[in-house]
MARVOVO-935852 format. One record per residue (C-alpha): x, z, y; residue number from 1; chain. Coordinates in nm, 4 decimals, padded with zeros to 6 digits. Layout:
<seti><c1>X</c1><c3>Z</c3><c2>Y</c2><nr>NUM</nr><kette>A</kette></seti>
...
***
This chain:
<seti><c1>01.2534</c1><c3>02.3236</c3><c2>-00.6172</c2><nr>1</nr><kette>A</kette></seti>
<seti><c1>00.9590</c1><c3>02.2673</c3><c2>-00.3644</c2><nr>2</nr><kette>A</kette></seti>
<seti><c1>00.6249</c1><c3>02.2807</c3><c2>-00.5230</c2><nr>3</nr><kette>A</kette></seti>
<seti><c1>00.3926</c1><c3>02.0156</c3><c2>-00.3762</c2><nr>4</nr><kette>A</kette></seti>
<seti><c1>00.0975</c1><c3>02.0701</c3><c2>-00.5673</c2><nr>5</nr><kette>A</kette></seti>
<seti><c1>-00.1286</c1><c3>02.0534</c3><c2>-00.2445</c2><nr>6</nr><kette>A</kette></seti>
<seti><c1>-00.0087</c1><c3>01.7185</c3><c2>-00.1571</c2><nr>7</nr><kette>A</kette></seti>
<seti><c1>-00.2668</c1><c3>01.4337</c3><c2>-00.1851</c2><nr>8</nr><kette>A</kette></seti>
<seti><c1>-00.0776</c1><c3>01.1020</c3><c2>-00.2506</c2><nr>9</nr><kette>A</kette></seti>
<seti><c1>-00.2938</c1><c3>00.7798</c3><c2>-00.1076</c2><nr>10</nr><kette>A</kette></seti>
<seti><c1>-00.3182</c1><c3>00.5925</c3><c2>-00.4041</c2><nr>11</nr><kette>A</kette></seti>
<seti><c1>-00.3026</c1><c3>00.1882</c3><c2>-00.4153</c2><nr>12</nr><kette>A</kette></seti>
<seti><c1>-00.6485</c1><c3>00.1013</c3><c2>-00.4854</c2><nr>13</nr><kette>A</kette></seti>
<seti><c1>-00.9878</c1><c3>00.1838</c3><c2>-00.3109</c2><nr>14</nr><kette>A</kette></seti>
<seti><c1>-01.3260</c1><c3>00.3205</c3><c2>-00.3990</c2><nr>15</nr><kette>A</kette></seti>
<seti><c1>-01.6053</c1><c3>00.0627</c3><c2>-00.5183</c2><nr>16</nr><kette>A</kette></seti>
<seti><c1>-01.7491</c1><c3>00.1202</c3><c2>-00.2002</c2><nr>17</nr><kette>A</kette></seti>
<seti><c1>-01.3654</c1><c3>00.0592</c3><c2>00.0052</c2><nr>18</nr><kette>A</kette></seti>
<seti><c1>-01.3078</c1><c3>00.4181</c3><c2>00.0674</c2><nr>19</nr><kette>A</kette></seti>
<seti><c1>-00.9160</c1><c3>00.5331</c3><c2>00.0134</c2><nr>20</nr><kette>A</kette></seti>
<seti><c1>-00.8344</c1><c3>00.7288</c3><c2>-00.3039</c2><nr>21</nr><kette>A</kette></seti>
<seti><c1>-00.5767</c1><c3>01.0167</c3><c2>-00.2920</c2><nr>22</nr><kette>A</kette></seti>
<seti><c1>-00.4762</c1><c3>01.1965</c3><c2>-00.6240</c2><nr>23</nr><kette>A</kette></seti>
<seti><c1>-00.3842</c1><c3>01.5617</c3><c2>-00.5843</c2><nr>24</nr><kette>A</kette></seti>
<seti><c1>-00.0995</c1><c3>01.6667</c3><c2>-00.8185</c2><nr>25</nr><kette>A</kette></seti>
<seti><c1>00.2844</c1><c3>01.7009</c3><c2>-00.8501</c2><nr>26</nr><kette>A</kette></seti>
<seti><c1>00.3216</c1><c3>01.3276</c3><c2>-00.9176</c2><nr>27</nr><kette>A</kette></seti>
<seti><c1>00.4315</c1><c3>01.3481</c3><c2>-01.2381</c2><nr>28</nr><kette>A</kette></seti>
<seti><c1>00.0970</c1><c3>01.2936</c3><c2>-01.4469</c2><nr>29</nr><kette>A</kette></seti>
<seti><c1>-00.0622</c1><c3>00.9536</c3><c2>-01.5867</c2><nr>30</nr><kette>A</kette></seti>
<seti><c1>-00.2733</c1><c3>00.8107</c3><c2>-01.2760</c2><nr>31</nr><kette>A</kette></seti>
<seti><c1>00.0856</c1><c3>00.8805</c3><c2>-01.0863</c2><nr>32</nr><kette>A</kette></seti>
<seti><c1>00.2734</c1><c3>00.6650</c3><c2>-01.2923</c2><nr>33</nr><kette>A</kette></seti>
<seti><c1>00.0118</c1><c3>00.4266</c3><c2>-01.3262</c2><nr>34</nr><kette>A</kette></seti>
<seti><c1>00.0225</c1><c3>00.4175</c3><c2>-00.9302</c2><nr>35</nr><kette>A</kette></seti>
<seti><c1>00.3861</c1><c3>00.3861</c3><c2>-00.9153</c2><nr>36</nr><kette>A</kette></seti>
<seti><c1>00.3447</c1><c3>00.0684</c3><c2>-01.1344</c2><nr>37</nr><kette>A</kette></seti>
<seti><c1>00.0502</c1><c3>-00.0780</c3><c2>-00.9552</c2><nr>38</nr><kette>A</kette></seti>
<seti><c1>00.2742</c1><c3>-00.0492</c3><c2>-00.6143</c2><nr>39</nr><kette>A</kette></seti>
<seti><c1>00.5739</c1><c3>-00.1795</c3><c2>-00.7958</c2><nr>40</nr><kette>A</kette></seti>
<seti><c1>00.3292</c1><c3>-00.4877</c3><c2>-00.9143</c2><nr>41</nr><kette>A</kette></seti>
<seti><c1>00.1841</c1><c3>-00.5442</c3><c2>-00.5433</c2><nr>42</nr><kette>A</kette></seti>
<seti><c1>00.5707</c1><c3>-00.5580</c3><c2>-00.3655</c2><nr>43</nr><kette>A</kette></seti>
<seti><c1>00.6683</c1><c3>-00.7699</c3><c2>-00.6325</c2><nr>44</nr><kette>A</kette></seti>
<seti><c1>00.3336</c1><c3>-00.9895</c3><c2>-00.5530</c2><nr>45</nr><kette>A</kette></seti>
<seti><c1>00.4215</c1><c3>-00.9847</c3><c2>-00.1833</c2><nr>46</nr><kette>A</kette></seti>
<seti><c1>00.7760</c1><c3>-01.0876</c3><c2>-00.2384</c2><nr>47</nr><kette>A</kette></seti>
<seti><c1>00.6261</c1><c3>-01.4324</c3><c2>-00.4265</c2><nr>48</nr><kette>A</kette></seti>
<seti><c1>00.3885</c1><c3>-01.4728</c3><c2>-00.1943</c2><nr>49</nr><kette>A</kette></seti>
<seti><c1>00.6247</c1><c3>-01.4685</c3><c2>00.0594</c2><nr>50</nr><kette>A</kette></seti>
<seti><c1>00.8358</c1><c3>-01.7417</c3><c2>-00.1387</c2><nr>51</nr><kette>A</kette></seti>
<seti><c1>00.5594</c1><c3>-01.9803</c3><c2>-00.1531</c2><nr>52</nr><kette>A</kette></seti>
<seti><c1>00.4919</c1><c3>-01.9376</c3><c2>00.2461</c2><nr>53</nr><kette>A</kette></seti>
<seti><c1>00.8286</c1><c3>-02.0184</c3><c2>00.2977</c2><nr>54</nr><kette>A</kette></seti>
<seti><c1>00.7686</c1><c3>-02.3476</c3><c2>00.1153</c2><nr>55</nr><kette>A</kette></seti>
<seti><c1>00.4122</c1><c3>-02.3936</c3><c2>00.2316</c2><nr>56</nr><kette>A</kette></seti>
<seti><c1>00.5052</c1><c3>-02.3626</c3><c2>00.5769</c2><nr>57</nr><kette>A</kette></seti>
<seti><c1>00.8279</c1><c3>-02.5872</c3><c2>00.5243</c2><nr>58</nr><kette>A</kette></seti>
<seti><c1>00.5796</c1><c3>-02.8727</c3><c2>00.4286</c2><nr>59</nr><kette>A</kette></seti>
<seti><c1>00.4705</c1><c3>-03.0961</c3><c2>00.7074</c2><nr>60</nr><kette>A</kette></seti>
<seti><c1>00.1454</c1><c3>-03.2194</c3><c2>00.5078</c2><nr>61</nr><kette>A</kette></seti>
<seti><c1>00.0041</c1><c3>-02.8754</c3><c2>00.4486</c2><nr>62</nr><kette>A</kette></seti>
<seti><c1>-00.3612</c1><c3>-02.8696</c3><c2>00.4917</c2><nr>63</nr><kette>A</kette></seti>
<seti><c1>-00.5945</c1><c3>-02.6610</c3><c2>00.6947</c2><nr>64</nr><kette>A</kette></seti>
<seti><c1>-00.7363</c1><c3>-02.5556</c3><c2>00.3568</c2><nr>65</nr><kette>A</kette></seti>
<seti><c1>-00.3982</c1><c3>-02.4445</c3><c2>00.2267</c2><nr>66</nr><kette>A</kette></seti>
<seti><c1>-00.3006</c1><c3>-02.2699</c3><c2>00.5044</c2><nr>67</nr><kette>A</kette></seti>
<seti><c1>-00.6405</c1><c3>-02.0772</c3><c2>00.5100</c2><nr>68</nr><kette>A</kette></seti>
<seti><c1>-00.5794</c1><c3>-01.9833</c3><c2>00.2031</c2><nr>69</nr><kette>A</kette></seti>
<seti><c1>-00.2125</c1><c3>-01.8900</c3><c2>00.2245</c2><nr>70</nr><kette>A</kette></seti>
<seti><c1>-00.3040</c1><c3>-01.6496</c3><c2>00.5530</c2><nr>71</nr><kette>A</kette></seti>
<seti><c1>-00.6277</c1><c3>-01.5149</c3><c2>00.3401</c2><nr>72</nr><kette>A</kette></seti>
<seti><c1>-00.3435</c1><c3>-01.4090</c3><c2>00.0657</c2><nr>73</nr><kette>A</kette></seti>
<seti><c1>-00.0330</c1><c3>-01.2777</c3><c2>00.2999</c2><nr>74</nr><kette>A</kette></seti>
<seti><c1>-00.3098</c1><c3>-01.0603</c3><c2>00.4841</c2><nr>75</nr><kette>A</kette></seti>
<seti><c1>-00.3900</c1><c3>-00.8911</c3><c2>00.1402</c2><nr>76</nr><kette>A</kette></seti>
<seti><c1>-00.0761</c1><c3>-00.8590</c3><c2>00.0299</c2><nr>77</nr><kette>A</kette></seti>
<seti><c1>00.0429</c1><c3>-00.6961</c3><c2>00.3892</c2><nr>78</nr><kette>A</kette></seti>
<seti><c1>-00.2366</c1><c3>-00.4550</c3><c2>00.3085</c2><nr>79</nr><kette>A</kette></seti>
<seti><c1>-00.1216</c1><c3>-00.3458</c3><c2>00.0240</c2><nr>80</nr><kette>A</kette></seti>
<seti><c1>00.2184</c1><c3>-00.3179</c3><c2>00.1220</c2><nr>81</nr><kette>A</kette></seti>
<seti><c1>00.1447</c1><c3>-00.1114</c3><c2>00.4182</c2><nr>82</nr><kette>A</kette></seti>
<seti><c1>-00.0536</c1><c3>00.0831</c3><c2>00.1932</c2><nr>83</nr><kette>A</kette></seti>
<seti><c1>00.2477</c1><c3>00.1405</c3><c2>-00.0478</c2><nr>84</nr><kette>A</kette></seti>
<seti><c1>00.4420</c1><c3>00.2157</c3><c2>00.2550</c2><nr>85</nr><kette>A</kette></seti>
<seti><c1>00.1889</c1><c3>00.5043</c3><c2>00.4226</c2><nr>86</nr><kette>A</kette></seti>
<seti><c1>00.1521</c1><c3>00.6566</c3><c2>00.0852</c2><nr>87</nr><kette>A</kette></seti>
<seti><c1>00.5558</c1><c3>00.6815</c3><c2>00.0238</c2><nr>88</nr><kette>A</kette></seti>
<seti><c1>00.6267</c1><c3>00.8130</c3><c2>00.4035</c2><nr>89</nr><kette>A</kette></seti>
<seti><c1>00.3591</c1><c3>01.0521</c3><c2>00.3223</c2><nr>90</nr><kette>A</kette></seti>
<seti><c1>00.5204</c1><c3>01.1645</c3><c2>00.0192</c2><nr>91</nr><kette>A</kette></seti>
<seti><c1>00.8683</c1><c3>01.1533</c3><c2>00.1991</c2><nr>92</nr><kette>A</kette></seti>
<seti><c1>00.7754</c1><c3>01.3732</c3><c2>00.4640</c2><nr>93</nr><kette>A</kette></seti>
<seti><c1>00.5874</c1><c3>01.6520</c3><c2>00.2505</c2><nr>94</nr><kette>A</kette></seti>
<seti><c1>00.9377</c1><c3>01.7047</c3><c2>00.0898</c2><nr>95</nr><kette>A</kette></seti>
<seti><c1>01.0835</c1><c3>01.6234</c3><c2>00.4207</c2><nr>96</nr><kette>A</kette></seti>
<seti><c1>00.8677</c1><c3>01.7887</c3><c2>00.7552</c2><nr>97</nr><kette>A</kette></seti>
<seti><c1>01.1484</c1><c3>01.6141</c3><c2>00.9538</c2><nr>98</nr><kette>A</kette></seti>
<seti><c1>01.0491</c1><c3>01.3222</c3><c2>00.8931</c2><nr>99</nr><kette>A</kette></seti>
<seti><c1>00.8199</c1><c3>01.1776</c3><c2>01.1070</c2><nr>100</nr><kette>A</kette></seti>
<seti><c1>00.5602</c1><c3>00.9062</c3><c2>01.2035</c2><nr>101</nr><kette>A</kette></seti>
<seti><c1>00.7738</c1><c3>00.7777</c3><c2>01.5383</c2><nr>102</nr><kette>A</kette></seti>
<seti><c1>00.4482</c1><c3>00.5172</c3><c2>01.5364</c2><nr>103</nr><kette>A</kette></seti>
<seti><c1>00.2016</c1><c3>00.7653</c3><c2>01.5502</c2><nr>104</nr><kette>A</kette></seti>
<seti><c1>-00.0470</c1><c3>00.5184</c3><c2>01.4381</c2><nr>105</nr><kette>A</kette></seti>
<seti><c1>-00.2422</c1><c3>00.6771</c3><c2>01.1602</c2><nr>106</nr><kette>A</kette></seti>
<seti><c1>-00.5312</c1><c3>00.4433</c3><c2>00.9900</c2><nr>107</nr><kette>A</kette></seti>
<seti><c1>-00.8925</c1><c3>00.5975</c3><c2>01.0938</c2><nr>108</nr><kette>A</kette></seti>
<seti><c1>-01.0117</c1><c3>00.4123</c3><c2>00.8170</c2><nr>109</nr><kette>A</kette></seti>
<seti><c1>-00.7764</c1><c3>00.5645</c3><c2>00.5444</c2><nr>110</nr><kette>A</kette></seti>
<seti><c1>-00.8220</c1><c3>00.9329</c3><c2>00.7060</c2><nr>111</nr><kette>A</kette></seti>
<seti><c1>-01.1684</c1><c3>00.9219</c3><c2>00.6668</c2><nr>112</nr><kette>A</kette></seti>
<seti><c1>-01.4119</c1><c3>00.9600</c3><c2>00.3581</c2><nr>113</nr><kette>A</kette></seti>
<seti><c1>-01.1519</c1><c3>00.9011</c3><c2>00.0837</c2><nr>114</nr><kette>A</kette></seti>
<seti><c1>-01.1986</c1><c3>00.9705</c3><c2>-00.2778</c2><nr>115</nr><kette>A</kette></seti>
<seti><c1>-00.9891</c1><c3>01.1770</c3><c2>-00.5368</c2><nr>116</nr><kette>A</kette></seti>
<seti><c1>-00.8853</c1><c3>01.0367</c3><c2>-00.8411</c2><nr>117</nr><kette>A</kette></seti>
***
């Protein structure tokens, strides 16, 4: 078995001040699990969300308010799901070097000035 102890796993929250959080650790501790549920919670958040644009958008009478307000929410929610997703190719290619980013298109903003939890 590998031993990943250096790995820093981008976590699915942010600082108070917006600044990624990475836990260091074998995954297998408290905030990890807690992390694994939070991401769980957010894809299952995105997956309603994405239910009720379906009907939003299948409504002819949908206001400009509603609309706002449905884009405001699928922007979060594809946040957080990309977020999910960087943090689990992360963790798949530190077991797997092989694997690799065939976008190349790292986040400056989550490579920068994050926080340990």
């Amino acid at each position: 078995m590998t031993d990943h102890h250096d790995s820093a796993r981008l976590l699915p929250w942010t600082s108070a001040d917006g600044n990624p959080c990475y836990l260091l650790g074998d995954g297998t501790g408290h905030v990890s699990r807690v992390a694994d549920d939070i991401e769980g919670l957010q894809l299952g958040m995105a997956d309603d969300l994405i239910g009720h644009a379906d009907e939003l958008l299948a409504c002819q009478g949908a206001s400009d308010r509603e609309l706002r307000f449905l884009a405001r929410g699928l922007t979060d929610c594809l946040r957080d799901v990309r977020r999910v997703a960087k943090s689990r190719g992360a963790r798949l290619r530190a077991v797997d070097p092989s694997l690799d980013d065939e976008g190349g298109n790292e986040d400056e903003d989550e490579n920068e000035g994050g926080s340990q939890a």
